[in-house]
C-alpha positions as CSV (number, residue, x, y, z in Angstrom):
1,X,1.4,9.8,-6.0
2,X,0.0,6.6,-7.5
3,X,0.9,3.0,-6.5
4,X,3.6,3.0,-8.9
5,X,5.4,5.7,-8.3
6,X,5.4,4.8,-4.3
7,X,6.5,2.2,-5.8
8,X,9.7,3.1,-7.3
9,X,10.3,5.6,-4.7
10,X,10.5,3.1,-1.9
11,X,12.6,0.3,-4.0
12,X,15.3,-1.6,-2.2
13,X,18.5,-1.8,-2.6
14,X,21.7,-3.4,-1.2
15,X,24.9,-1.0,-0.4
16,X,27.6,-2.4,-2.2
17,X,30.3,-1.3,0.4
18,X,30.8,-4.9,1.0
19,X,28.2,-5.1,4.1
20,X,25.1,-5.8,1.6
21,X,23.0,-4.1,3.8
22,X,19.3,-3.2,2.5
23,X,18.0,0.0,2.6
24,X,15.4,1.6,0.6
25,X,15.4,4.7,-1.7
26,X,14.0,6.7,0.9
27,X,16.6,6.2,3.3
28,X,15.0,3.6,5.7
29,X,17.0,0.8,6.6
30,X,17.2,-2.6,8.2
31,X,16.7,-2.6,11.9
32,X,19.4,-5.3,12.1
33,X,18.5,-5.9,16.5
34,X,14.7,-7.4,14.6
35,X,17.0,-9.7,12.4
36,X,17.7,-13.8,13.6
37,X,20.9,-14.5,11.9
38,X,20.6,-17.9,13.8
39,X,21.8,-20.8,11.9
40,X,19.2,-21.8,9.1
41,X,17.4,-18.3,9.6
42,X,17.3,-17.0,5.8
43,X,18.7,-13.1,6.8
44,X,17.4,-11.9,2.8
45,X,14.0,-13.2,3.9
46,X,13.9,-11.1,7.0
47,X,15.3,-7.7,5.4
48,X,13.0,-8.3,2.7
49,X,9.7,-9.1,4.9
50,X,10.9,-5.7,7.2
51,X,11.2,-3.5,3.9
52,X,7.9,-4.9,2.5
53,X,6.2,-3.5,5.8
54,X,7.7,-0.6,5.4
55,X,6.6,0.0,2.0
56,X,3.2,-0.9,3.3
57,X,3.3,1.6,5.7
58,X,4.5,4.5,4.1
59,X,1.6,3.5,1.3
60,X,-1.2,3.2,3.8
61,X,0.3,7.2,5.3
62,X,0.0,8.3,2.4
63,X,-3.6,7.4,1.8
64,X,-4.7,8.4,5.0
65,X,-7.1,11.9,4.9
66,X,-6.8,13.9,8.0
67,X,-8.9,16.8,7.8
68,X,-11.9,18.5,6.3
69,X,-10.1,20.2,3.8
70,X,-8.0,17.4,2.1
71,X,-12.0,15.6,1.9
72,X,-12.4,18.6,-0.4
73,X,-9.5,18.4,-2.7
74,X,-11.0,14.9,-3.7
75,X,-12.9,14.0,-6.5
76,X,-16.3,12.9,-7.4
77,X,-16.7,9.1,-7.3
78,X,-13.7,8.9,-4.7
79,X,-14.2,6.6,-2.0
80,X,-13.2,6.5,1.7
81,X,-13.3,4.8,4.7
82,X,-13.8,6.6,8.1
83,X,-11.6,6.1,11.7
84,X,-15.2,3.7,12.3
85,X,-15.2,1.6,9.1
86,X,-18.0,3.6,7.5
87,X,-17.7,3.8,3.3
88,X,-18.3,7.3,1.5
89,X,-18.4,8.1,-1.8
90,X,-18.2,11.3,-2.9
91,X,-21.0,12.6,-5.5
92,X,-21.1,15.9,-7.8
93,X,-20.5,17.3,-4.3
94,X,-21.4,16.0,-0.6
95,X,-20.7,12.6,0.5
96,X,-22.8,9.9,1.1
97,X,-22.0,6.9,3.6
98,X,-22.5,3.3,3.7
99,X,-24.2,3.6,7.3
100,X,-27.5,5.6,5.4
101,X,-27.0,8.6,8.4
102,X,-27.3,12.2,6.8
103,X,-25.1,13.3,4.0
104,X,-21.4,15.0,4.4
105,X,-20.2,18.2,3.4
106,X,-16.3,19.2,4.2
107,X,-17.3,22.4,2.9
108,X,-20.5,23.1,4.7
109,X,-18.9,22.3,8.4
110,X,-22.2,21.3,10.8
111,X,-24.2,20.7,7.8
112,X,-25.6,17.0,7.4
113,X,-23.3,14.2,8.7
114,X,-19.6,14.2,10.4
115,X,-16.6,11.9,8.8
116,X,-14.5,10.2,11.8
117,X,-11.0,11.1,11.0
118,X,-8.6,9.7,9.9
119,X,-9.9,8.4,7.2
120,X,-8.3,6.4,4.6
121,X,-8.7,6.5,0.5
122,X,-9.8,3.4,-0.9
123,X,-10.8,4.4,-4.8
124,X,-10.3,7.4,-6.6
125,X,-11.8,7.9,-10.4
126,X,-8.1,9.2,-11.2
127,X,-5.6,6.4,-10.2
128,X,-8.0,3.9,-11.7
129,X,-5.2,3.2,-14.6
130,X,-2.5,4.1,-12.5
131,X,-3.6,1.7,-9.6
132,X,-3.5,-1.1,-11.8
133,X,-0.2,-0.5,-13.2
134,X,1.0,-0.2,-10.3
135,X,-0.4,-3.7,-8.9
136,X,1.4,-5.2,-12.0
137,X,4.8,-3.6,-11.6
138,X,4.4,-4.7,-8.1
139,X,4.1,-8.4,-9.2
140,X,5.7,-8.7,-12.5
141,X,8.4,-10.9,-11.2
142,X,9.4,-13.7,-8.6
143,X,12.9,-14.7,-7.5
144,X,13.6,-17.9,-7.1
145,X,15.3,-19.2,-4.1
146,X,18.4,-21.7,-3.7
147,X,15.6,-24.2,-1.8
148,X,13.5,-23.8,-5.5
149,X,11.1,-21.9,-4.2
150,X,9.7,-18.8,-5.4
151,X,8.8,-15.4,-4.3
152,X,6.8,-12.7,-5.8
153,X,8.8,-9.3,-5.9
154,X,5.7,-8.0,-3.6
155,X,7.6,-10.0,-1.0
156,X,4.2,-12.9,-0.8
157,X,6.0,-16.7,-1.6
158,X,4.6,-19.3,-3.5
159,X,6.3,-22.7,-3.3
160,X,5.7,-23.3,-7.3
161,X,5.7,-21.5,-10.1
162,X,1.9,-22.0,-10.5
163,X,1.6,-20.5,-6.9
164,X,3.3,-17.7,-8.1
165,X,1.3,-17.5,-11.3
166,X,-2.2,-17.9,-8.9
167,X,-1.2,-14.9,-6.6
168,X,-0.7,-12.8,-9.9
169,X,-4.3,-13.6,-10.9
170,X,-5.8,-13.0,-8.4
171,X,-3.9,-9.7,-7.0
172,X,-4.3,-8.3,-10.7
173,X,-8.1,-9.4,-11.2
């Protein structure tokens, strides 16, 4: 699954029974005991900045590489990152790490090097397009709030429009 399509899978959406809870696609909702609904607390803020983490989350799961064998179903040029913070990048077939130890071979266990697990995908050759539309459809819009400010729909806020147009350059490169 690429960026976008986590993307539209976990979108938000308010129940219209009247409540106007949030909840996303996938089910997750609210958890309404984390929200202030103090006096001058902005409640659409909070439900948004929960959802936004959940989104995160569920994104950062699904990049995660557990085992040996899932390193094999990768491609060459991917790129990882091990449980210590170690880069690999996968060549025409073992990888090589950042920390210049031996080489790694998921299948060739005890052969060269070891990757910590879990480890997380950073890069692959095959989302390359896909990762950058899904970075745009991510931040192709802002609301703008009662007070005139505005946020991205990524959840980040940017007092002016030109905040919002600097966080677009430099999340889209």
């Amino acid at each position: 699954m690429n960026l976008a399509q986590h993307l539209a899978a976990h979108a938000a959406r308010r129940w219209d029974d009247g409540s106007e809870n949030l909840e996303c696609l996938c089910g997750w909702i609210v958890d309404y005991e984390q929200v202030d609904f103090g006096m001058g607390s902005d409640v659409f803020v909070q439900e948004d900045a929960q959802h936004a983490d959940h989104v995160a989350d569920t994104w950062r799961e699904a990049r995660t590489v557990r085992s040996d064998t899932e390193v094999a179903q990768l491609g060459p040029g991917t790129i990882l990152r091990d449980a210590r913070g170690n880069s690999w990048r996968r060549g025409e077939g073992s990888w090589i790490g950042s920390s210049g130890g031996p080489a790694y071979d998921p299948v060739a266990p005890g052969w060269g090097g070891t990757l910590p697990f879990p480890a997380l995908l950073v890069w692959s050759p095959d989302e390359d397009h896909a990762q950058l539309a899904g970075r745009k459809a991510a931040h192709s819009g802002y609301q703008l709030g009662h007070d005139g400010a505005y946020t991205c729909i990524c959840g980040h806020p940017a007092r002016t429009r030109e905040e919002w147009d600097q966080h677009y350059a430099e999340v889209i490169g």
